[in-house]
PDB file of N, CA, C and O in Angstrom:
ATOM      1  N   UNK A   1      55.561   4.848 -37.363  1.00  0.00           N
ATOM      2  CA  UNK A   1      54.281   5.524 -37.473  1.00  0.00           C
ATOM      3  C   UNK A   1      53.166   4.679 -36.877  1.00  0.00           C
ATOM      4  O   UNK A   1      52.199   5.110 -36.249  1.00  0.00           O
ATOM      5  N   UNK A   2      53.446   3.391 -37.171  1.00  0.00           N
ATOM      6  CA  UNK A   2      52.389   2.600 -36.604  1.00  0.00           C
ATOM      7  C   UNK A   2      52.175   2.352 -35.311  1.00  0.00           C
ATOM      8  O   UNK A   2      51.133   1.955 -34.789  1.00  0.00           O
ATOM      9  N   UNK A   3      53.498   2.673 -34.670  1.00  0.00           N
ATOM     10  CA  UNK A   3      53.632   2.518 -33.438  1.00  0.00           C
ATOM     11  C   UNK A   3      52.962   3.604 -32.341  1.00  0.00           C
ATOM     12  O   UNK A   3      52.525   3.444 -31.202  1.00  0.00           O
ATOM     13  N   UNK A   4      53.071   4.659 -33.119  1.00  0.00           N
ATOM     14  CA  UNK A   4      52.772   6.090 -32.439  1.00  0.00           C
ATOM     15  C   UNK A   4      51.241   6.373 -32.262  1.00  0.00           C
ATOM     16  O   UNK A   4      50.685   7.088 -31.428  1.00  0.00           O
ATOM     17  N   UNK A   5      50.627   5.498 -33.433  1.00  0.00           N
ATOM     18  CA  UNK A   5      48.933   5.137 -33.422  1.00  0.00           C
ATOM     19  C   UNK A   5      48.643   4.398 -32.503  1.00  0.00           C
ATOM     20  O   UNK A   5      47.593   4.430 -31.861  1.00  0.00           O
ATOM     21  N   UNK A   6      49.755   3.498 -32.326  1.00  0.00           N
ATOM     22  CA  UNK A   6      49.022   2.698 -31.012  1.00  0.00           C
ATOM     23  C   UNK A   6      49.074   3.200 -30.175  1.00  0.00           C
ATOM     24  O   UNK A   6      47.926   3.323 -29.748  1.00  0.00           O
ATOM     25  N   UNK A   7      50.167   3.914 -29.179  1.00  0.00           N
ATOM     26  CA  UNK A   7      49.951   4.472 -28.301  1.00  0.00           C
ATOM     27  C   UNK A   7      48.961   5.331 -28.238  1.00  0.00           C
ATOM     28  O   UNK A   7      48.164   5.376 -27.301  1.00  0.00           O
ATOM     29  N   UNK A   8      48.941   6.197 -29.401  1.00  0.00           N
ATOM     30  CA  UNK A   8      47.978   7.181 -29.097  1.00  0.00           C
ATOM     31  C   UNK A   8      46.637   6.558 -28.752  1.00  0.00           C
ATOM     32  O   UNK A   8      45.909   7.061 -27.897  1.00  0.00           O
ATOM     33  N   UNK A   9      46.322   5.485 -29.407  1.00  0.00           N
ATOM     34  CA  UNK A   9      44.856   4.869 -29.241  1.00  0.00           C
ATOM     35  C   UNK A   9      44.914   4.360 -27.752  1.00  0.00           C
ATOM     36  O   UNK A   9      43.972   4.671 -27.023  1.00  0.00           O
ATOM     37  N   UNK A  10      45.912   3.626 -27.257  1.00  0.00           N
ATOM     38  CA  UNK A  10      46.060   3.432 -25.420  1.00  0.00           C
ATOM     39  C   UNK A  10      46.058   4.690 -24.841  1.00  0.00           C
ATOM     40  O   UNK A  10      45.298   4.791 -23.878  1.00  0.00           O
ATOM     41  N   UNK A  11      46.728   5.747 -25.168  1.00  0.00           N
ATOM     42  CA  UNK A  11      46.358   7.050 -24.500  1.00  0.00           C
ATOM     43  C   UNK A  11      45.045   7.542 -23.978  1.00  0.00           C
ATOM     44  O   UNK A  11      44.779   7.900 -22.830  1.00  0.00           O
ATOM     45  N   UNK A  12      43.959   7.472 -25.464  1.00  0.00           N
ATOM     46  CA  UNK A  12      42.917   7.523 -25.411  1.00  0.00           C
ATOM     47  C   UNK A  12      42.225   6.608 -24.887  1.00  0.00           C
ATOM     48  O   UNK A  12      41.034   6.894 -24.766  1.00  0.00           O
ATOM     49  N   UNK A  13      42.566   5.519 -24.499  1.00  0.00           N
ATOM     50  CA  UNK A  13      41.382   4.271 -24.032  1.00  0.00           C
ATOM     51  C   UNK A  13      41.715   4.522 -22.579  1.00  0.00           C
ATOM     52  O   UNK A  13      40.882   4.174 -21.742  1.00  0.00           O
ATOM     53  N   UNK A  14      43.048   5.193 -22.118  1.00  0.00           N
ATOM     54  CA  UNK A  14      42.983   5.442 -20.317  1.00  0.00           C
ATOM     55  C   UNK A  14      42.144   6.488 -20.504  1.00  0.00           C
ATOM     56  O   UNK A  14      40.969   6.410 -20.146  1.00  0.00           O
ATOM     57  N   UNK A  15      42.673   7.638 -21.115  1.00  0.00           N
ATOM     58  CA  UNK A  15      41.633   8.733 -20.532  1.00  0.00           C
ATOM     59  C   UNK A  15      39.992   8.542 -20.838  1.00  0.00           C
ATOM     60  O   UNK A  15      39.304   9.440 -20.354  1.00  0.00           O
ATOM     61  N   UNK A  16      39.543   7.892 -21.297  1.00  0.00           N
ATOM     62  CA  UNK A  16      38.476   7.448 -21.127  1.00  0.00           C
ATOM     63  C   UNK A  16      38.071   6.798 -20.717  1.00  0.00           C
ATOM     64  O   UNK A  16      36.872   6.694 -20.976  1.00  0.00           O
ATOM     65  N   UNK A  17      38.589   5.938 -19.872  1.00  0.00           N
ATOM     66  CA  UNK A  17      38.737   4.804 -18.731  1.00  0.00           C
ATOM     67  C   UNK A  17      38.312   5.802 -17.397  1.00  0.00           C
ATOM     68  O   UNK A  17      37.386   5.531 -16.632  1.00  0.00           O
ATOM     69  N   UNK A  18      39.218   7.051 -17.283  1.00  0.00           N
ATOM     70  CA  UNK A  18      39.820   7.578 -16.298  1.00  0.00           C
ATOM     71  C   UNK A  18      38.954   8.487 -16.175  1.00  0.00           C
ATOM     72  O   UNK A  18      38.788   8.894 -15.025  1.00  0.00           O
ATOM     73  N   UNK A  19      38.042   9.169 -17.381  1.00  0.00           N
ATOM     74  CA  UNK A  19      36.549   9.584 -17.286  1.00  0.00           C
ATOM     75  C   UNK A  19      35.751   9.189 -16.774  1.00  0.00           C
ATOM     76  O   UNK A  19      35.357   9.761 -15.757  1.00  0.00           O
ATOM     77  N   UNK A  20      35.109   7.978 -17.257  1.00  0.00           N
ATOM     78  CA  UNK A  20      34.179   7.282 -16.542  1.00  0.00           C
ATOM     79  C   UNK A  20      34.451   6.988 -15.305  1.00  0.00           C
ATOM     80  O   UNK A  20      33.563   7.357 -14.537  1.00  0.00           O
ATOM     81  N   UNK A  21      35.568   6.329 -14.684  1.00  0.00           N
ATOM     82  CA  UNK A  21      35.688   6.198 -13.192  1.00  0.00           C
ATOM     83  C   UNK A  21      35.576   7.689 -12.328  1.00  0.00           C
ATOM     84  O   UNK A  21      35.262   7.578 -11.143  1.00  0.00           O
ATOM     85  N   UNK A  22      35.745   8.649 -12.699  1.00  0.00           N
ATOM     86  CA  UNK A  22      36.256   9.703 -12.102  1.00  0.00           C
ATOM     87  C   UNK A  22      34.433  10.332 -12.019  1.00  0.00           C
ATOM     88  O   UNK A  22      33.986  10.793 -10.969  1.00  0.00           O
ATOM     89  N   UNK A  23      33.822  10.259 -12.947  1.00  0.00           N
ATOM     90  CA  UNK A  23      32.471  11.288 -13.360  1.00  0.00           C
ATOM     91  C   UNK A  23      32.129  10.619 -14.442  1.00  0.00           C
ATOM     92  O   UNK A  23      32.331  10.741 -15.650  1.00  0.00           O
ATOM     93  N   UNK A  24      31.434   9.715 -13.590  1.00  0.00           N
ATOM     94  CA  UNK A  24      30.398   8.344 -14.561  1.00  0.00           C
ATOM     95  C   UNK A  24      29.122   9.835 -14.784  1.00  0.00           C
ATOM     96  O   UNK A  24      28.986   9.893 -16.006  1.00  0.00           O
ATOM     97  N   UNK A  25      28.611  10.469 -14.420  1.00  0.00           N
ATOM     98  CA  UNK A  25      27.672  10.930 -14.393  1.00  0.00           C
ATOM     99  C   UNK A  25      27.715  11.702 -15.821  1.00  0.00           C
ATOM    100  O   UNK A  25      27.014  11.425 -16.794  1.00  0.00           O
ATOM    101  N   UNK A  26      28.730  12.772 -15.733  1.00  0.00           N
ATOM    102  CA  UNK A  26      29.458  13.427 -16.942  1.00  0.00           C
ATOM    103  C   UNK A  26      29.721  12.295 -18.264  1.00  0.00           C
ATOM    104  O   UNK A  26      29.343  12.818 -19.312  1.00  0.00           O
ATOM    105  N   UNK A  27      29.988  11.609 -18.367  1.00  0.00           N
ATOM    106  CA  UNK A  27      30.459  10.336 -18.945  1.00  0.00           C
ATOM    107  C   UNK A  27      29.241  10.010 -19.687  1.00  0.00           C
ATOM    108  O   UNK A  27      29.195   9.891 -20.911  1.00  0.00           O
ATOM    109  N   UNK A  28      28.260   9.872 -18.883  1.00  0.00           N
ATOM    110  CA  UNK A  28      26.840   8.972 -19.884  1.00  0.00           C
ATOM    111  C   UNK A  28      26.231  10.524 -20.128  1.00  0.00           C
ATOM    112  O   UNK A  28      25.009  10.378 -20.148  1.00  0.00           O
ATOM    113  N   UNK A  29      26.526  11.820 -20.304  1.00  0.00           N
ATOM    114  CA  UNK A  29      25.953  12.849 -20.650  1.00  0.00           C
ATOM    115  C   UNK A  29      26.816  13.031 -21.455  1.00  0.00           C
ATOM    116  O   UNK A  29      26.247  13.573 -22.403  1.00  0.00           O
ATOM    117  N   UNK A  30      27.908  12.912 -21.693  1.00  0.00           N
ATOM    118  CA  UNK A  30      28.329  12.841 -23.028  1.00  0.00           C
ATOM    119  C   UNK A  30      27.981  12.244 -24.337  1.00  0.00           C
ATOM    120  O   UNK A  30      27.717  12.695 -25.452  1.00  0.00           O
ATOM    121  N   UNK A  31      28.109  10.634 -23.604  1.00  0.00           N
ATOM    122  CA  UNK A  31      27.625   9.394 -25.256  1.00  0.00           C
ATOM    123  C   UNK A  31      26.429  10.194 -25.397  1.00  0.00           C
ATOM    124  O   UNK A  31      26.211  10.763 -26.467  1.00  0.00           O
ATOM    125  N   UNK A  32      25.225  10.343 -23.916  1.00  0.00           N
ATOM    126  CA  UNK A  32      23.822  10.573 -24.610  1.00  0.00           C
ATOM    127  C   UNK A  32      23.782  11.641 -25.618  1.00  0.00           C
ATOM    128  O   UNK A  32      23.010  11.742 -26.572  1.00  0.00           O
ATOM    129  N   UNK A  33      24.586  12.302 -25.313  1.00  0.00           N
ATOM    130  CA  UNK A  33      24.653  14.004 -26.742  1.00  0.00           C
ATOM    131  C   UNK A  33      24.907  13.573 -27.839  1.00  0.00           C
ATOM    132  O   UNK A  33      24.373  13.945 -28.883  1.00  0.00           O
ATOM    133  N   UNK A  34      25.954  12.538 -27.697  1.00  0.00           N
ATOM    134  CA  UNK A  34      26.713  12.035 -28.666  1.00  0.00           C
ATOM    135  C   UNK A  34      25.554  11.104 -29.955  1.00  0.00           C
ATOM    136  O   UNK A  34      25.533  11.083 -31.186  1.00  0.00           O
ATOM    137  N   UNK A  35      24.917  10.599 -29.137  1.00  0.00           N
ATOM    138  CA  UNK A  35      24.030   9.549 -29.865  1.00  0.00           C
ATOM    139  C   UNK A  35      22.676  11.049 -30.675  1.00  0.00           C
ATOM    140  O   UNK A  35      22.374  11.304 -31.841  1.00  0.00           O
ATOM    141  N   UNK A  36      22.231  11.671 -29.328  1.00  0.00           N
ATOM    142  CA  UNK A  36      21.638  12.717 -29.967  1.00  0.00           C
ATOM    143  C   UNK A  36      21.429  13.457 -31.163  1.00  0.00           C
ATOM    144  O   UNK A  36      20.519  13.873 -31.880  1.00  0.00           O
ATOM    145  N   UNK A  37      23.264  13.431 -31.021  1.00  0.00           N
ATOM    146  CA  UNK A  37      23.808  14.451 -32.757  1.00  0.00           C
ATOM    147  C   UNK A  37      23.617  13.314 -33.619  1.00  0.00           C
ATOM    148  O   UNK A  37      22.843  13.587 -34.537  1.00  0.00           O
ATOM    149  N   UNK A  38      23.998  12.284 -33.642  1.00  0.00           N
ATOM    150  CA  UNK A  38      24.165  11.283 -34.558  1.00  0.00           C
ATOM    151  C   UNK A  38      22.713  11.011 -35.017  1.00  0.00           C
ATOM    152  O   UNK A  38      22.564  10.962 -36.239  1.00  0.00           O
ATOM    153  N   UNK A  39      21.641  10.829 -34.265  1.00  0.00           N
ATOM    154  CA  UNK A  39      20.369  11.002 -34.556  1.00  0.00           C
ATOM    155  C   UNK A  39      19.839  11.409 -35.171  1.00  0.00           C
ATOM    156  O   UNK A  39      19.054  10.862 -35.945  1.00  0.00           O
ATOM    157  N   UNK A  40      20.184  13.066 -34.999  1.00  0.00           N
ATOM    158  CA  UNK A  40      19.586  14.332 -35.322  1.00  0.00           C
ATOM    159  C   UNK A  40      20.651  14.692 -36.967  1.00  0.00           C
ATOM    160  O   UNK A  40      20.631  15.797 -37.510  1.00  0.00           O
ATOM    161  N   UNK A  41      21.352  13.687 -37.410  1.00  0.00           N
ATOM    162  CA  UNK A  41      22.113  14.056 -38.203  1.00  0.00           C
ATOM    163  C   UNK A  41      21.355  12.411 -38.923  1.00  0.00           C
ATOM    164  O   UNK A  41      21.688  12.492 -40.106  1.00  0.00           O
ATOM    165  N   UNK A  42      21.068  11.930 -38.865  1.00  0.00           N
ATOM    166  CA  UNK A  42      20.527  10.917 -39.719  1.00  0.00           C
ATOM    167  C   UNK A  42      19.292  11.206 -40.230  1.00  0.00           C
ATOM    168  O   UNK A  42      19.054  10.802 -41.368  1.00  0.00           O
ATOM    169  N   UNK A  43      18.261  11.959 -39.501  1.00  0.00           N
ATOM    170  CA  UNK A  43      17.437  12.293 -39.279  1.00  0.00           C
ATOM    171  C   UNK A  43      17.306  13.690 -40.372  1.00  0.00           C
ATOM    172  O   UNK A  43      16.318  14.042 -41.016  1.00  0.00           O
ATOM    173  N   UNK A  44      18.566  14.266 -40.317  1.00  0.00           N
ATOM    174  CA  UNK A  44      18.224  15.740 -41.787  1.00  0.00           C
ATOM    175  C   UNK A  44      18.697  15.201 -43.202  1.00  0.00           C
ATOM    176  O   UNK A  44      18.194  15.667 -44.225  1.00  0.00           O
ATOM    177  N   UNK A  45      19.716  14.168 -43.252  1.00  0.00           N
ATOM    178  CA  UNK A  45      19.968  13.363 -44.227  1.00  0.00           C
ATOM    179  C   UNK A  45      18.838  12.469 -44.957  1.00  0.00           C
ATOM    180  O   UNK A  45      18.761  12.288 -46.172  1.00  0.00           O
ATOM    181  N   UNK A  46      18.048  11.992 -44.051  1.00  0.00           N
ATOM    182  CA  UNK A  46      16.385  11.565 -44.302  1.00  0.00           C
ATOM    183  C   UNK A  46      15.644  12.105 -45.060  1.00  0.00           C
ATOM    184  O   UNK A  46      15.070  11.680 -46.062  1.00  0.00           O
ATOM    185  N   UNK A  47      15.651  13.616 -44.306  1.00  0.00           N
ATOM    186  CA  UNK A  47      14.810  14.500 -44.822  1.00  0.00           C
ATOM    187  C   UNK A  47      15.195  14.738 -46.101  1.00  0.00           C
ATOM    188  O   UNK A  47      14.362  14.726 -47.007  1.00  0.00           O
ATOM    189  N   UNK A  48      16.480  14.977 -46.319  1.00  0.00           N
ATOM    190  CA  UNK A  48      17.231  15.658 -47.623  1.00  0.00           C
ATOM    191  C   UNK A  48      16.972  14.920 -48.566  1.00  0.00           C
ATOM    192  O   UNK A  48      16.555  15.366 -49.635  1.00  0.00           O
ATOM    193  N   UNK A  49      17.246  13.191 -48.258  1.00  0.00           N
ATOM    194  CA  UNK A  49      16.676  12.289 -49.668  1.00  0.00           C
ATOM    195  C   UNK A  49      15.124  12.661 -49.584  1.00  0.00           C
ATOM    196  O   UNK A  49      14.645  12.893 -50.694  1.00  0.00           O
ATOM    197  N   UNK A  50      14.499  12.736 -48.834  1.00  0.00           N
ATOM    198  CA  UNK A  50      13.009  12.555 -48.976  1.00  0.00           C
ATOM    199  C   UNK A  50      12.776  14.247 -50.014  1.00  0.00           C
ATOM    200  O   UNK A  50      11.995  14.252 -50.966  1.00  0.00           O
ATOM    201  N   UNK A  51      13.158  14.860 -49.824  1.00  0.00           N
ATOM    202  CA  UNK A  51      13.303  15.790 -50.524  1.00  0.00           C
ATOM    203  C   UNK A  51      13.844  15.825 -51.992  1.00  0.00           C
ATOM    204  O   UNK A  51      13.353  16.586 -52.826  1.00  0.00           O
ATOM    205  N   UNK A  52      14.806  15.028 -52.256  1.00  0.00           N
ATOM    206  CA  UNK A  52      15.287  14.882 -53.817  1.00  0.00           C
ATOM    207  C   UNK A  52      14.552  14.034 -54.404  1.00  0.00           C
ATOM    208  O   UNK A  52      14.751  13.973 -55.617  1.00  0.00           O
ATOM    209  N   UNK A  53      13.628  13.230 -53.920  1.00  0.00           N
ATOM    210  CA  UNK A  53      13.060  11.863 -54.327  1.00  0.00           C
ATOM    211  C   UNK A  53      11.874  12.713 -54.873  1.00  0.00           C
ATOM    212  O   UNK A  53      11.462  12.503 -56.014  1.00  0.00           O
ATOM    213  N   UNK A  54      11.237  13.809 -53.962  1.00  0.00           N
ATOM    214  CA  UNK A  54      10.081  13.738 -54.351  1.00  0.00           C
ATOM    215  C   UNK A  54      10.037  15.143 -55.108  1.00  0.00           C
ATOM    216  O   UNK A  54       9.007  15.504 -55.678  1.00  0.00           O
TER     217      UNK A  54
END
């Protein structure tokens, strides 16, 4: 089982290797969404305590 994680995690580290070389452009428009949501999701969690607090 442990073994099958690893590969899978090398699987994933080419094809994302193989992203970025291929469509760097596509590539940093991804993380940037990525960071976006993560943002925008810290950001309503904020709100939500600021809301129970007060």
């Amino acid at each position: 089982m442990a073994q099958a994680k690893k590969i899978g995690m090398y699987l994933l580290l080419i094809f994302v290797i193989y992203t970025i070389i291929t469509s760097p452009t596509r590539a940093a428009e991804l993380v940037q969404s990525g960071f976006v949501g993560i943002s925008d999701a810290a950001k309503a969690v904020g709100t939500f305590m600021t809301g129970l607090v007060n």
